[in-house]
C-alpha positions as CSV (number, residue, x, y, z in Angstrom):
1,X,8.6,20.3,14.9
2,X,10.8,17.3,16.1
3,X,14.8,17.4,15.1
4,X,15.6,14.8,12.6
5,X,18.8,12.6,13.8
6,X,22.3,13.1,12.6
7,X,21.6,10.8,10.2
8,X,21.3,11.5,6.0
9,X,21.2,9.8,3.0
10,X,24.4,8.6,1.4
11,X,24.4,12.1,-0.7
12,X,23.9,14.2,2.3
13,X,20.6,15.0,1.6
14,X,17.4,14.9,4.0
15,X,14.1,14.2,3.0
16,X,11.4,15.6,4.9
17,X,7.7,14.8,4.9
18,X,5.0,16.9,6.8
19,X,1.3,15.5,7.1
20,X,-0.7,18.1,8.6
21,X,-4.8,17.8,8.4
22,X,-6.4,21.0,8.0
23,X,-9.2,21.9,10.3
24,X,-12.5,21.2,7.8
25,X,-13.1,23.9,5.1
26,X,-9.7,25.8,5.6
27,X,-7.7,24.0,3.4
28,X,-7.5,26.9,0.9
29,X,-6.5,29.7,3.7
30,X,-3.8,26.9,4.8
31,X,-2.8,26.6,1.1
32,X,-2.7,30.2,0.9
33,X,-0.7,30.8,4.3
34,X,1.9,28.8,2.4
35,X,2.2,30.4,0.2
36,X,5.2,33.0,1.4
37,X,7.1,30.3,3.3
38,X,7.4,28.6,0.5
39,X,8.3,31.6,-2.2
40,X,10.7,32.3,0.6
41,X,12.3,28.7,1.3
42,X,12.6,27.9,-2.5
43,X,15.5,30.6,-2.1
44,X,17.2,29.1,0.3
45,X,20.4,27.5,0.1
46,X,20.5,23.9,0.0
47,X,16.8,23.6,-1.0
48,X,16.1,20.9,-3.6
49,X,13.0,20.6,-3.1
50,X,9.7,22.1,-1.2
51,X,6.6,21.0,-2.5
52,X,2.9,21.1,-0.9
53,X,0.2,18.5,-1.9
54,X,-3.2,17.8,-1.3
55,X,-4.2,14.3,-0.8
56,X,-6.9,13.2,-3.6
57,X,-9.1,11.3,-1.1
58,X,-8.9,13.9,1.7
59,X,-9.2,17.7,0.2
60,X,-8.2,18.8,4.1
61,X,-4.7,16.8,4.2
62,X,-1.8,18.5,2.9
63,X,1.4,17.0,2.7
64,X,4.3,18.6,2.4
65,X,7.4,17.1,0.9
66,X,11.1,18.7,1.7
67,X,14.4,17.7,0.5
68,X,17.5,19.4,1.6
69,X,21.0,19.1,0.3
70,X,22.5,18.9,3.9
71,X,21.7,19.1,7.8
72,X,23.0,22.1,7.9
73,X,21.2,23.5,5.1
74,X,17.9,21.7,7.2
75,X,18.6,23.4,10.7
76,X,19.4,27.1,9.1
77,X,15.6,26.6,7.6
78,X,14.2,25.6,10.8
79,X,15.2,29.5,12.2
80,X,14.1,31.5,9.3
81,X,12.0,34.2,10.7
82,X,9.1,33.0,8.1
83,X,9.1,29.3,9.9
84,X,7.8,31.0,12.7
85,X,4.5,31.4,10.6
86,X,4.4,27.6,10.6
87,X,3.4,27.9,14.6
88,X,0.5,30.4,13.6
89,X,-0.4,28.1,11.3
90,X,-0.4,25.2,13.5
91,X,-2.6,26.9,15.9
92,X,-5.1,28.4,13.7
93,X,-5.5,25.8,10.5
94,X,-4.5,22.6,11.8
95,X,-7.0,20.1,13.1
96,X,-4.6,18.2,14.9
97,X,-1.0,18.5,15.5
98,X,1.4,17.3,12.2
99,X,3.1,14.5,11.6
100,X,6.8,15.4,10.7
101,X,9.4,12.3,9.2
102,X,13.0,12.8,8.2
103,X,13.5,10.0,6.2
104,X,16.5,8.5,4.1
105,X,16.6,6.9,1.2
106,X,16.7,2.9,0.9
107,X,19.1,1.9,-2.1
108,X,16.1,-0.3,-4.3
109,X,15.8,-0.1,-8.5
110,X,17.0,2.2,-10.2
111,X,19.1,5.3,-8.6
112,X,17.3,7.9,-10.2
113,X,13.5,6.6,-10.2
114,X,14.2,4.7,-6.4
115,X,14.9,8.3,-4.3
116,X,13.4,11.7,-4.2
């Protein structure tokens, strides 16, 4: 997974978003290999948000949709012994490799409806 920059949203907070496209049929073992990271990352501190999706159009892309309070709180996820189940993942479900963006939030509309 690529480091986001230094770089976060006027709150502090990073939003992450993971496209990964599931090798045909296996999208419910991926699902289901999720299913401890996540359990295990919604405790974390500086969690806001950790939330997997399946694209309506595509049942074997899942998108996964991160927010974090701080860098900090980011980077200590990224070395939870659990990630490393993200690379066993990788090699065994995925059909391709992901598509990872840190991405900030651009001031538009209203504050609470224009961010995630």
């Amino acid at each position: 997974m690529a480091a986001p920059s230094d770089e976060a949203g006027d709150d502090g907070a990073i939003v992450v978003v993971a496209l990964l496209k599931i090798k045909p049929g296996q999208s419910d073992d991926a699902i289901e290999a999720f299913r401890p990271v996540i359990e295990n990352t919604h405790r974390e501190r500086g969690c806001l948000a950790y939330a997997l999706h399946r694209d309506q159009s595509d049942p074997d892309m899942i998108v996964l949709i991160e927010k974090w309070a701080s860098r900090e709180d980011l980077d200590t996820h990224f070395i939870q012994p659990y990630m490393a189940d993200m690379g066993e993942l990788a090699a065994t479900l995925l059909a391709e490799p992901p598509r990872i963006l840190f991405c900030e939030p651009i001031d538009m509309g209203d504050p609470e409806k224009g961010s995630i």
